[in-house]
PDB file with SEQRES, HELIX, SHEET and CRYST1 records, atoms N, CA, C and O in Angstrom:
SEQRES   1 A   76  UNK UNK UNK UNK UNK UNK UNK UNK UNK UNK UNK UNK UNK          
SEQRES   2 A   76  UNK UNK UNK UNK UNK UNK UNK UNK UNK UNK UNK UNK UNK          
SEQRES   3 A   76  UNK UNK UNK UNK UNK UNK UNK UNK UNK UNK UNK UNK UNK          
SEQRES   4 A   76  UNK UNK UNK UNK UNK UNK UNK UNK UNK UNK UNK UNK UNK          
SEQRES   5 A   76  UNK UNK UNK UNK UNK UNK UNK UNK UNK UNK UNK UNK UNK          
SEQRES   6 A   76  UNK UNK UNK UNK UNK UNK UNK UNK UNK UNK UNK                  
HELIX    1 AA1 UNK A   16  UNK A   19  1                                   4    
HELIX    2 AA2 UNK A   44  UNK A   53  1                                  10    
SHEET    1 AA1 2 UNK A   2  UNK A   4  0                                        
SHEET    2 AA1 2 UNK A  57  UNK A  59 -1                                        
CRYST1    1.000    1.000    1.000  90.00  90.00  90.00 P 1           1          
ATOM      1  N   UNK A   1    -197.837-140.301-115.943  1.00  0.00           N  
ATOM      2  CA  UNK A   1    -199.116-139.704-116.275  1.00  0.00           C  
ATOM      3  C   UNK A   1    -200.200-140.761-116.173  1.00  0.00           C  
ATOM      4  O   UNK A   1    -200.072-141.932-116.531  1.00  0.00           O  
ATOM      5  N   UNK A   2    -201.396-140.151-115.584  1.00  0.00           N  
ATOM      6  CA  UNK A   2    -202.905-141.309-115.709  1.00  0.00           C  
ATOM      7  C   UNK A   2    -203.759-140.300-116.794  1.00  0.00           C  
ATOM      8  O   UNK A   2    -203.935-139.082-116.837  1.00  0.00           O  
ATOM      9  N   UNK A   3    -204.166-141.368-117.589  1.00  0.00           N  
ATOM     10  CA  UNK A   3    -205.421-140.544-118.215  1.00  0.00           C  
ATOM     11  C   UNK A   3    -206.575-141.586-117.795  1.00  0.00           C  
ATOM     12  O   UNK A   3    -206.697-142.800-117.963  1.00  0.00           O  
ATOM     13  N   UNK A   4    -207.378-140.590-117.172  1.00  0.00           N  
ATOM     14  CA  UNK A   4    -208.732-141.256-116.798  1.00  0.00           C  
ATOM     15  C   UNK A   4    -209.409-141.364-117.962  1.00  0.00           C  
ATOM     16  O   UNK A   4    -209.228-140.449-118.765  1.00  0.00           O  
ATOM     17  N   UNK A   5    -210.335-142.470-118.346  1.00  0.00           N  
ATOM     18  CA  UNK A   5    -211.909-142.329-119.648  1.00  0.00           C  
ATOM     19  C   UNK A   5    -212.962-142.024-118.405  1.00  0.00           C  
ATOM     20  O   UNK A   5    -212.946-141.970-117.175  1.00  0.00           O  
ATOM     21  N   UNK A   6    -214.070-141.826-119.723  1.00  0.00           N  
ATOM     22  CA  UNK A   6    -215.303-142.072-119.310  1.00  0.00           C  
ATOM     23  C   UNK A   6    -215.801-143.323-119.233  1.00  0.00           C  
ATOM     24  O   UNK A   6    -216.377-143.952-118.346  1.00  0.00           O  
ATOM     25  N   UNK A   7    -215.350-143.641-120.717  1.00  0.00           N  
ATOM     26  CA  UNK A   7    -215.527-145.273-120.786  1.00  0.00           C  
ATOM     27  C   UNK A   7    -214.642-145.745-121.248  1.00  0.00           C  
ATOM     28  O   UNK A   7    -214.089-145.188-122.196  1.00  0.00           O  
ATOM     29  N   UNK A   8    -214.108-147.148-120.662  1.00  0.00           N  
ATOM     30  CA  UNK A   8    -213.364-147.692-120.644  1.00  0.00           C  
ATOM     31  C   UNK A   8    -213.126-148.064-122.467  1.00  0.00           C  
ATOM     32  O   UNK A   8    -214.010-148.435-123.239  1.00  0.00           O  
ATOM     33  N   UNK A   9    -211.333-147.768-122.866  1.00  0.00           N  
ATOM     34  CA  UNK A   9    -211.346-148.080-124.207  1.00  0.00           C  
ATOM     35  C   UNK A   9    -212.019-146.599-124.996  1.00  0.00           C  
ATOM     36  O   UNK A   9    -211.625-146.377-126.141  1.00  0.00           O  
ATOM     37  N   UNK A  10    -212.795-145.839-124.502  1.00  0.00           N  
ATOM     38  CA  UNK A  10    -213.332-144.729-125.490  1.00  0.00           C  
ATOM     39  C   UNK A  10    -212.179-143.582-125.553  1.00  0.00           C  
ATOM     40  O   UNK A  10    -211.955-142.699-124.725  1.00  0.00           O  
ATOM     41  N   UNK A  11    -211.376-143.910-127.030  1.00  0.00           N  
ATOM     42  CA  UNK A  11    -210.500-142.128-126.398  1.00  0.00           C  
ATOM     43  C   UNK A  11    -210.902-141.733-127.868  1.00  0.00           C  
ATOM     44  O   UNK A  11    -209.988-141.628-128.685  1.00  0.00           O  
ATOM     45  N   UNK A  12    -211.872-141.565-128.166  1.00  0.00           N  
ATOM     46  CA  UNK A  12    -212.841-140.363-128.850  1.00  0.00           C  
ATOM     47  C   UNK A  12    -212.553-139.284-128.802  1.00  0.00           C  
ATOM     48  O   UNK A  12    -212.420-138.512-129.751  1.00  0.00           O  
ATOM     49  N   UNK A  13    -212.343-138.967-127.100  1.00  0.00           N  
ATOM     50  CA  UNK A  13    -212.518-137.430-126.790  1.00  0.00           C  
ATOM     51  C   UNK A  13    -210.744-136.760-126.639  1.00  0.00           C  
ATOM     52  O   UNK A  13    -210.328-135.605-126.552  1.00  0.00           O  
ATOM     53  N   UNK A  14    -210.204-137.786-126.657  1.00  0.00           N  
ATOM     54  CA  UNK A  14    -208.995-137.365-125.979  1.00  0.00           C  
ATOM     55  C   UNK A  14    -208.072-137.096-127.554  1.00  0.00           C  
ATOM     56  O   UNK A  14    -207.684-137.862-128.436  1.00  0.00           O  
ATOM     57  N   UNK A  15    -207.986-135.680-127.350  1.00  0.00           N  
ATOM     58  CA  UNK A  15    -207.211-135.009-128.646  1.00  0.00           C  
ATOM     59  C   UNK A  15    -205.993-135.873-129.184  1.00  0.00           C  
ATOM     60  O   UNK A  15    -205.186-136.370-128.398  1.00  0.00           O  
ATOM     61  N   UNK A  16    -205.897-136.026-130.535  1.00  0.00           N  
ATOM     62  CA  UNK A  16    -204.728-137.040-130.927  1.00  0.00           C  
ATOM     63  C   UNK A  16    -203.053-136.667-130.534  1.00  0.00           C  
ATOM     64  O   UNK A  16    -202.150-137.479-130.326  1.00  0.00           O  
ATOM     65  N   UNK A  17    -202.974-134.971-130.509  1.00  0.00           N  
ATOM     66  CA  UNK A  17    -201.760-134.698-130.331  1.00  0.00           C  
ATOM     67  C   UNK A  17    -201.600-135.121-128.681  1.00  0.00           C  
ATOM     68  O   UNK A  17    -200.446-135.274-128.279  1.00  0.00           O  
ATOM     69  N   UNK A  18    -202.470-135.271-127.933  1.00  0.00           N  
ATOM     70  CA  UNK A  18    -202.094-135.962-126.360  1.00  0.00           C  
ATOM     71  C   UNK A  18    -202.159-137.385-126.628  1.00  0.00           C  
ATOM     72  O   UNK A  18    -201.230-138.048-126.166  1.00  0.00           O  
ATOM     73  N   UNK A  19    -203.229-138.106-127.398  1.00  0.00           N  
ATOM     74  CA  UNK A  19    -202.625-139.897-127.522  1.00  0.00           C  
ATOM     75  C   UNK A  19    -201.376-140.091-127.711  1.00  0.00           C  
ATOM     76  O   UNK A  19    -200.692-140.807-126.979  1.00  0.00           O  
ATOM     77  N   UNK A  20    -200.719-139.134-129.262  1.00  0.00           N  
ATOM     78  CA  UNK A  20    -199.243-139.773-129.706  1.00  0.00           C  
ATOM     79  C   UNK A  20    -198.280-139.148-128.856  1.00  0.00           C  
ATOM     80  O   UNK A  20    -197.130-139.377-129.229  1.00  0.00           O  
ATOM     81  N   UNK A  21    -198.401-138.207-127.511  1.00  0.00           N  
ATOM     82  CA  UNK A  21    -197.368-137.990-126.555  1.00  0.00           C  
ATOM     83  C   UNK A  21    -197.590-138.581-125.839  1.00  0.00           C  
ATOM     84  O   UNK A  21    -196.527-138.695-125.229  1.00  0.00           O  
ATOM     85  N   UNK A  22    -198.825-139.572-125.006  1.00  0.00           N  
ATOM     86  CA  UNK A  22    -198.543-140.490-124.843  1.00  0.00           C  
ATOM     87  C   UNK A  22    -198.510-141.610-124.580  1.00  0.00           C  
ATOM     88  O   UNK A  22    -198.639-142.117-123.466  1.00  0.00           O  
ATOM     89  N   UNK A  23    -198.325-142.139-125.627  1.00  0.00           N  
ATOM     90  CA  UNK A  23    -197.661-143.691-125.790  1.00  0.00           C  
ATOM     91  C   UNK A  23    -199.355-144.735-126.089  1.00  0.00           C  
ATOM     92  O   UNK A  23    -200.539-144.399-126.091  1.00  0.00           O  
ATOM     93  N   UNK A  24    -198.889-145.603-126.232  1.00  0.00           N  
ATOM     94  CA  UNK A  24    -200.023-146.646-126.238  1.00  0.00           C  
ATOM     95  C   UNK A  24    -200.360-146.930-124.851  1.00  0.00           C  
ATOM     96  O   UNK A  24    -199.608-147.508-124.068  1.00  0.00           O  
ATOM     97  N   UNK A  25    -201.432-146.531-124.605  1.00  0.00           N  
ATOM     98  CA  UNK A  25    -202.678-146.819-123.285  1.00  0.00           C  
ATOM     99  C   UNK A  25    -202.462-148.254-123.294  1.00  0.00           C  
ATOM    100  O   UNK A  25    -202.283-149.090-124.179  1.00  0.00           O  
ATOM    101  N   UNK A  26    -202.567-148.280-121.482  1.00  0.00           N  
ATOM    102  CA  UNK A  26    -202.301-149.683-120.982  1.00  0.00           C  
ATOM    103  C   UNK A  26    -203.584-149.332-119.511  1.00  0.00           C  
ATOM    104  O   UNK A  26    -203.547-148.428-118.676  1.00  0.00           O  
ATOM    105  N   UNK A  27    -204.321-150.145-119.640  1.00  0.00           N  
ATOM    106  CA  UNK A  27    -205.278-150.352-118.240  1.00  0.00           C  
ATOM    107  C   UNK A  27    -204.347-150.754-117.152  1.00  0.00           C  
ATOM    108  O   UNK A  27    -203.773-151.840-117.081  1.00  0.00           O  
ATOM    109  N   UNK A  28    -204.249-149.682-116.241  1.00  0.00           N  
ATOM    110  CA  UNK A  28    -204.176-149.990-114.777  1.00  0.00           C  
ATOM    111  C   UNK A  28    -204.846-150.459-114.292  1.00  0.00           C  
ATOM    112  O   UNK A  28    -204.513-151.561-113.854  1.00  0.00           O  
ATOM    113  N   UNK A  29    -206.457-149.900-113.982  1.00  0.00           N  
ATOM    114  CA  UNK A  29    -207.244-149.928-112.873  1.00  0.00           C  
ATOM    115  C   UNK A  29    -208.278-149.507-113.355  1.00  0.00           C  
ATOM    116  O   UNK A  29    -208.313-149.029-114.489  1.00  0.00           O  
ATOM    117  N   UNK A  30    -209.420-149.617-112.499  1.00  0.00           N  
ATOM    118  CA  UNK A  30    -210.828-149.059-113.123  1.00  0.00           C  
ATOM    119  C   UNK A  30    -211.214-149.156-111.718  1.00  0.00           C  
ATOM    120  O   UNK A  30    -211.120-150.166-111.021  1.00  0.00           O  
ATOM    121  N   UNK A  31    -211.787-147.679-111.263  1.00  0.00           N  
ATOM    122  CA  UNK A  31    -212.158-146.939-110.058  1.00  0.00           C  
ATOM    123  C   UNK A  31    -213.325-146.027-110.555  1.00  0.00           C  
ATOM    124  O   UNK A  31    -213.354-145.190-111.457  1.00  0.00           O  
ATOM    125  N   UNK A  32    -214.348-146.490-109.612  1.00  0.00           N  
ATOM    126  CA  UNK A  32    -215.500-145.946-109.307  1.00  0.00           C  
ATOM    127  C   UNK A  32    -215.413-144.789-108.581  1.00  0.00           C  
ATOM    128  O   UNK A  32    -214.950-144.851-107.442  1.00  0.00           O  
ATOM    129  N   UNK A  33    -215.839-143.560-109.120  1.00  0.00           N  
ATOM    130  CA  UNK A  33    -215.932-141.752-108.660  1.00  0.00           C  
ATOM    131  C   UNK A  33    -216.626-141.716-107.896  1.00  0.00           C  
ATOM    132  O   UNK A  33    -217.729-142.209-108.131  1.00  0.00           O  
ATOM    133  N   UNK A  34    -216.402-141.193-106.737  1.00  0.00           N  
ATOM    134  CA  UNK A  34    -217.266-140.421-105.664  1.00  0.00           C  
ATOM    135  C   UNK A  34    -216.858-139.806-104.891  1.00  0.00           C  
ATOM    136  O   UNK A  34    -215.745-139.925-104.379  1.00  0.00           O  
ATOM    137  N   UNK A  35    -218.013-138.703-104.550  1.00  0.00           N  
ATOM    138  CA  UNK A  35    -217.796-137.296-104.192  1.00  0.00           C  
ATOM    139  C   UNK A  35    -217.487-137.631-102.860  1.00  0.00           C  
ATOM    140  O   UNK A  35    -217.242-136.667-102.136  1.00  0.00           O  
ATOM    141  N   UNK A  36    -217.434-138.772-102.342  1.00  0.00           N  
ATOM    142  CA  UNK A  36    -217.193-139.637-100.764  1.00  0.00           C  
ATOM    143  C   UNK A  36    -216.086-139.954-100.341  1.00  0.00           C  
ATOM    144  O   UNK A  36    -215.792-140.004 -99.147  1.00  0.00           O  
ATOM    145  N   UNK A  37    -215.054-140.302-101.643  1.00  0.00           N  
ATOM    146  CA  UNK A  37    -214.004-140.764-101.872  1.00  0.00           C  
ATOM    147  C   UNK A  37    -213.042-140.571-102.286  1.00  0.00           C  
ATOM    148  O   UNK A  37    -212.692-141.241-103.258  1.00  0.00           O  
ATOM    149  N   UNK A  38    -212.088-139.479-101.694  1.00  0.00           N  
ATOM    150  CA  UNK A  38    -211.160-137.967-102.192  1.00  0.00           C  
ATOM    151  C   UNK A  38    -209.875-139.243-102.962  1.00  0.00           C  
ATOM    152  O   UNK A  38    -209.524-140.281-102.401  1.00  0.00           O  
ATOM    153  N   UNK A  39    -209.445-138.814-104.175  1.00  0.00           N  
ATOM    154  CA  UNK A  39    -208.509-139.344-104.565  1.00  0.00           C  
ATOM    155  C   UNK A  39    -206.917-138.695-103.874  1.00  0.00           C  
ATOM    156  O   UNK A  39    -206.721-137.799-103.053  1.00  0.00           O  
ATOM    157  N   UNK A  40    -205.908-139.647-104.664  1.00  0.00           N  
ATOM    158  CA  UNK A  40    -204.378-139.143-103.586  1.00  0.00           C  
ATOM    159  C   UNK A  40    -204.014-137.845-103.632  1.00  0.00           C  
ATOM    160  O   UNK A  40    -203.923-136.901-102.848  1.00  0.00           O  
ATOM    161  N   UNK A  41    -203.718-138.205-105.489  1.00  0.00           N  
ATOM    162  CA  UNK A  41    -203.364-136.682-105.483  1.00  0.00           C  
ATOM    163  C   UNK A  41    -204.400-135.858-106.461  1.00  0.00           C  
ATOM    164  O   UNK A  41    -203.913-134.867-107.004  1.00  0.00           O  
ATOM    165  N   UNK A  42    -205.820-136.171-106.750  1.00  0.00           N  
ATOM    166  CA  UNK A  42    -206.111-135.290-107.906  1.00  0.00           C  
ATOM    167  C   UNK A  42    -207.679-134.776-106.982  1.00  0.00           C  
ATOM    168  O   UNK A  42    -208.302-135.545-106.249  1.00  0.00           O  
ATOM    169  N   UNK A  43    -208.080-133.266-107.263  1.00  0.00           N  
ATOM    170  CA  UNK A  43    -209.377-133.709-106.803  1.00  0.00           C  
ATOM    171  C   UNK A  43    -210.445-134.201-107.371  1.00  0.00           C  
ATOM    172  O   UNK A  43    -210.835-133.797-108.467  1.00  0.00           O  
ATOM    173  N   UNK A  44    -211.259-135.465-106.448  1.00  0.00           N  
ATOM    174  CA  UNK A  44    -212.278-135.760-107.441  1.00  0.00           C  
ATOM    175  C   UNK A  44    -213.577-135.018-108.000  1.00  0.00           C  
ATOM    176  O   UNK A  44    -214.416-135.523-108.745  1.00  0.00           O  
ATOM    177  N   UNK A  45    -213.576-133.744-107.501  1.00  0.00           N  
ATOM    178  CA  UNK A  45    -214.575-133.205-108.510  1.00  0.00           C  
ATOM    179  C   UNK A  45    -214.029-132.528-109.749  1.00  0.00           C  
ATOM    180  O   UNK A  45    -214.631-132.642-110.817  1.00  0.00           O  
ATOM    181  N   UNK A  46    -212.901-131.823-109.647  1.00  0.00           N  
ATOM    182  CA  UNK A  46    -212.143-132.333-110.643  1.00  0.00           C  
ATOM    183  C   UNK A  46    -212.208-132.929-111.876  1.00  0.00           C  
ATOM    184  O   UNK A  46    -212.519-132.470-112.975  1.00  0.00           O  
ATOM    185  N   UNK A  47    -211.738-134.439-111.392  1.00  0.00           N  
ATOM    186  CA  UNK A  47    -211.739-135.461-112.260  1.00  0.00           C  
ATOM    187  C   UNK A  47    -212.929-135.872-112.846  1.00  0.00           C  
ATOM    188  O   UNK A  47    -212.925-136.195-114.034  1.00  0.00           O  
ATOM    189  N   UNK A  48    -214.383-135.922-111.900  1.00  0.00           N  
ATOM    190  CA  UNK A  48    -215.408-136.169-112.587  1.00  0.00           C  
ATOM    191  C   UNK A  48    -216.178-135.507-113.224  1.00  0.00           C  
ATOM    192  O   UNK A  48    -217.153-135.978-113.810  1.00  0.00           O  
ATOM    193  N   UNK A  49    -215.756-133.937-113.202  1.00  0.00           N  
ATOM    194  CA  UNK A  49    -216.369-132.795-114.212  1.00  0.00           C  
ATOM    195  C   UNK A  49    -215.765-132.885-115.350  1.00  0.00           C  
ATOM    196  O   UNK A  49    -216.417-132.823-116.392  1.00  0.00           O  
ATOM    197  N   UNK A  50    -214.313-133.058-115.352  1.00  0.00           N  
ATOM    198  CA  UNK A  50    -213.787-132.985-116.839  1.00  0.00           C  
ATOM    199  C   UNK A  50    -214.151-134.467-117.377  1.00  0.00           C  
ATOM    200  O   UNK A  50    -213.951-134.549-118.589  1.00  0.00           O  
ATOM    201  N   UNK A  51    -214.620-135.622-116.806  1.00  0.00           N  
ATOM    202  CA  UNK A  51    -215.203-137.018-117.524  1.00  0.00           C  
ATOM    203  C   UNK A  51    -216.144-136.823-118.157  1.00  0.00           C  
ATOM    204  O   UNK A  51    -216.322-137.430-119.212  1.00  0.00           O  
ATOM    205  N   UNK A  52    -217.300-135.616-117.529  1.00  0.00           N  
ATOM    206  CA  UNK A  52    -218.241-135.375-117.738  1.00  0.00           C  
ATOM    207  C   UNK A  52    -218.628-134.795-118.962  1.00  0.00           C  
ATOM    208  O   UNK A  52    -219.586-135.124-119.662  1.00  0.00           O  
ATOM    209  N   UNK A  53    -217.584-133.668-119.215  1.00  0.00           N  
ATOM    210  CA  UNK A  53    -217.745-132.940-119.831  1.00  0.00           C  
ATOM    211  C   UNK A  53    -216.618-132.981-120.974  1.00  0.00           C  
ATOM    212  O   UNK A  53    -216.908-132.695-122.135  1.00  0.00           O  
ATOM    213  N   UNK A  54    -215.117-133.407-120.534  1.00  0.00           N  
ATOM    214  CA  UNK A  54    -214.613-133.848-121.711  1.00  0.00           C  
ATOM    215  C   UNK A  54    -214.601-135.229-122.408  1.00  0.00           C  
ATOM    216  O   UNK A  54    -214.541-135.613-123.576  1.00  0.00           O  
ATOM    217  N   UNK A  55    -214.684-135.822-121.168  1.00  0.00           N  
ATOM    218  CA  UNK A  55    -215.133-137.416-121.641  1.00  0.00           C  
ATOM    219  C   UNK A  55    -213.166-138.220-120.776  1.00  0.00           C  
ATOM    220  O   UNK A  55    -213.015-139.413-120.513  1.00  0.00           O  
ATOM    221  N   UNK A  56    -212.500-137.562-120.644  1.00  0.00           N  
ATOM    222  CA  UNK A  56    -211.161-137.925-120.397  1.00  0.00           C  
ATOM    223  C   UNK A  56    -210.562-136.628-118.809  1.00  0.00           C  
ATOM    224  O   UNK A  56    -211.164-135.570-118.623  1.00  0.00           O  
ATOM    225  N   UNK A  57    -209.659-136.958-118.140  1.00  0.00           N  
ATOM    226  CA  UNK A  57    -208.811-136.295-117.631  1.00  0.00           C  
ATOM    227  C   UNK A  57    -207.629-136.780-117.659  1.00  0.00           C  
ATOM    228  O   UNK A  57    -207.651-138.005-117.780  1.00  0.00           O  
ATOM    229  N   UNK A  58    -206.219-136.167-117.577  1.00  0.00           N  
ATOM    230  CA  UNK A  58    -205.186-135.863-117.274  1.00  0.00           C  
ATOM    231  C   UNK A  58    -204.533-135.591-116.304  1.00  0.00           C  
ATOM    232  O   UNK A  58    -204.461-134.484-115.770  1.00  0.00           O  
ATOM    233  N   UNK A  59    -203.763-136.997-115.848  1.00  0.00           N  
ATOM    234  CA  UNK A  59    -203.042-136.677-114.009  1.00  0.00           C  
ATOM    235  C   UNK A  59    -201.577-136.659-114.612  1.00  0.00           C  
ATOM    236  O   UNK A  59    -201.002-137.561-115.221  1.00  0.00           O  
ATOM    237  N   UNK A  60    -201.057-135.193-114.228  1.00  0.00           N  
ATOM    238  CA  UNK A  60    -199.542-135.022-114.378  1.00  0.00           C  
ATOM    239  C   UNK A  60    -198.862-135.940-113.116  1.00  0.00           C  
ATOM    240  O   UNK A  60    -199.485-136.328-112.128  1.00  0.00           O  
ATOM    241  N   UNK A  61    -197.538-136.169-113.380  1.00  0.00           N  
ATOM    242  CA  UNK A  61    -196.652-136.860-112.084  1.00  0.00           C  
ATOM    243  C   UNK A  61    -196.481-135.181-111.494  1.00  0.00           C  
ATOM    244  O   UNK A  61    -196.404-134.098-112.073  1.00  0.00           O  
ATOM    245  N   UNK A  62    -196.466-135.699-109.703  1.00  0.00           N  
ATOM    246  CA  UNK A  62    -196.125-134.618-109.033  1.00  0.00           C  
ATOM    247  C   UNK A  62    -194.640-133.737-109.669  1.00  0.00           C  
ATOM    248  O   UNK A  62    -193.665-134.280-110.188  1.00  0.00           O  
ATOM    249  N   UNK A  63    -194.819-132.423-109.463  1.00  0.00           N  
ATOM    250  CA  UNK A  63    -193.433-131.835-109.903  1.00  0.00           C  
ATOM    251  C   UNK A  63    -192.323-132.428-108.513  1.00  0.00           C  
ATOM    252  O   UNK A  63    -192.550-132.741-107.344  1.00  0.00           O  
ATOM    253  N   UNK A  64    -191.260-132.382-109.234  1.00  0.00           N  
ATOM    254  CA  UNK A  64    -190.537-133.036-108.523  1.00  0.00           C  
ATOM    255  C   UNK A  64    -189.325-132.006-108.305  1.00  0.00           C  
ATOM    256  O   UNK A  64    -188.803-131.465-109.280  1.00  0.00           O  
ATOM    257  N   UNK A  65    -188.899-131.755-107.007  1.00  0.00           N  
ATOM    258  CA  UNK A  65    -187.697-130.561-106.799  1.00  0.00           C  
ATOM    259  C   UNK A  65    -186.665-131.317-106.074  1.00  0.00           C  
ATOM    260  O   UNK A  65    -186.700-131.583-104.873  1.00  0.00           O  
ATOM    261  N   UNK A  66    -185.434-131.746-107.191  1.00  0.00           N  
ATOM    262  CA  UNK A  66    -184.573-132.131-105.975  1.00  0.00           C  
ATOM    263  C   UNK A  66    -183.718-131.875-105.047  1.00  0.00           C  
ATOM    264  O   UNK A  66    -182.903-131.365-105.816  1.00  0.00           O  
ATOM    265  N   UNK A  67    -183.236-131.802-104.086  1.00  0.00           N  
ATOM    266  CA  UNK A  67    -182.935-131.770-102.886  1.00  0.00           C  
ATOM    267  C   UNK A  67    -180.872-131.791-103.461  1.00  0.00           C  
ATOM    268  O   UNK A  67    -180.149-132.741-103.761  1.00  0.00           O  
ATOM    269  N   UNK A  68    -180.568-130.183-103.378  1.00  0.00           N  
ATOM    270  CA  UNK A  68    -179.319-130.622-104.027  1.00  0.00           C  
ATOM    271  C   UNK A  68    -178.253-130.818-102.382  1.00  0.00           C  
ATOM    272  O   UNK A  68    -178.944-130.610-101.384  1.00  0.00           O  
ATOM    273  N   UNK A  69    -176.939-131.128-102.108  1.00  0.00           N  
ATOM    274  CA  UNK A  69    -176.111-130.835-101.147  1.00  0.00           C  
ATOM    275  C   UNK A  69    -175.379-129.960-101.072  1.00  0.00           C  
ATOM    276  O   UNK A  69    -174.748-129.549-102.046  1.00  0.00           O  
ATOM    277  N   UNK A  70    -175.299-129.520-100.018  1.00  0.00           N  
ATOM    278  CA  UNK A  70    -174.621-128.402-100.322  1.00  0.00           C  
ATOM    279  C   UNK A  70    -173.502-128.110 -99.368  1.00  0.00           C  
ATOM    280  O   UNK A  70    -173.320-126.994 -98.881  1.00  0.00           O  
ATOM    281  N   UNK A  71    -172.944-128.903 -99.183  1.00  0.00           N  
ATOM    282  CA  UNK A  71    -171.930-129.851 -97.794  1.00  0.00           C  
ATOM    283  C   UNK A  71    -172.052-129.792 -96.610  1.00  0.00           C  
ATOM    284  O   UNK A  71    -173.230-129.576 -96.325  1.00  0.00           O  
ATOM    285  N   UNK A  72    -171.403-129.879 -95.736  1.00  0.00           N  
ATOM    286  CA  UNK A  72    -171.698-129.831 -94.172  1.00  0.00           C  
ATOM    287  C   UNK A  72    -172.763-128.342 -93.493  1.00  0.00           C  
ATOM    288  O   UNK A  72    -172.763-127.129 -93.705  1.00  0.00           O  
ATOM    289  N   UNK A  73    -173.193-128.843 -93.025  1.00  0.00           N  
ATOM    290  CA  UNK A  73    -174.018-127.701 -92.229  1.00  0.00           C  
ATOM    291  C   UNK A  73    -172.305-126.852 -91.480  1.00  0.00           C  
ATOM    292  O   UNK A  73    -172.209-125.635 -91.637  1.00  0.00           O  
ATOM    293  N   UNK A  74    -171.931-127.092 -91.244  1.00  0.00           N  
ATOM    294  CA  UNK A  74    -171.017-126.732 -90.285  1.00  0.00           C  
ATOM    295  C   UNK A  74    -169.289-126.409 -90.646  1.00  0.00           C  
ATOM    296  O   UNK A  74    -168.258-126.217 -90.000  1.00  0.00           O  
ATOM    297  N   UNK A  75    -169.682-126.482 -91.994  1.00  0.00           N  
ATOM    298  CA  UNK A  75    -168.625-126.079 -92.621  1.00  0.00           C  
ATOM    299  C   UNK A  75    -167.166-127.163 -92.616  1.00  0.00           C  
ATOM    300  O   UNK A  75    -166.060-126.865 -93.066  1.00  0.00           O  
ATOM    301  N   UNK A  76    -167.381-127.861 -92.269  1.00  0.00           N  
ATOM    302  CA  UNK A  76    -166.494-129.450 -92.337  1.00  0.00           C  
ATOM    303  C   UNK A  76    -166.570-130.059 -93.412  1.00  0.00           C  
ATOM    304  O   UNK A  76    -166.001-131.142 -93.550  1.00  0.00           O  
TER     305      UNK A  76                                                      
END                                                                             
């Protein structure tokens, strides 16, 4: 999970039952928003409306589906 701030260190906004799930905040990175500059996986208008307006966002990890076997294509 990423939780974006508004400002760096401010989690004011960010409800306590999401701080204590999770964990003690550790700075990755600090990235400048723009509507120029599409993020990987989240969109950035998105991300900079809910900064805006909640003060925080929330990046889930992609869902992940794994790939089970299911033996030979060919019956071997």
């Amino acid at each position: 999970m990423y939780l974006y701030l508004a400002t760096e260190g401010d989690f004011d906004s960010v409800p306590d039952d999401l701080l204590s799930a999770f964990g003690p905040p550790h700075l990755v990175m600090q990235l400048t928003l723009s509507s120029q500059r599409p993020l990987a996986r989240e969109d950035v208008f998105t991300v900079m409306r809910n900064l805006r307006e909640q003060g925080f966002h929330l990046q889930m990890p992609p869902k992940l589906e794994p790939t089970l076997y299911h033996g030979n294509e060919d019956g071997t």
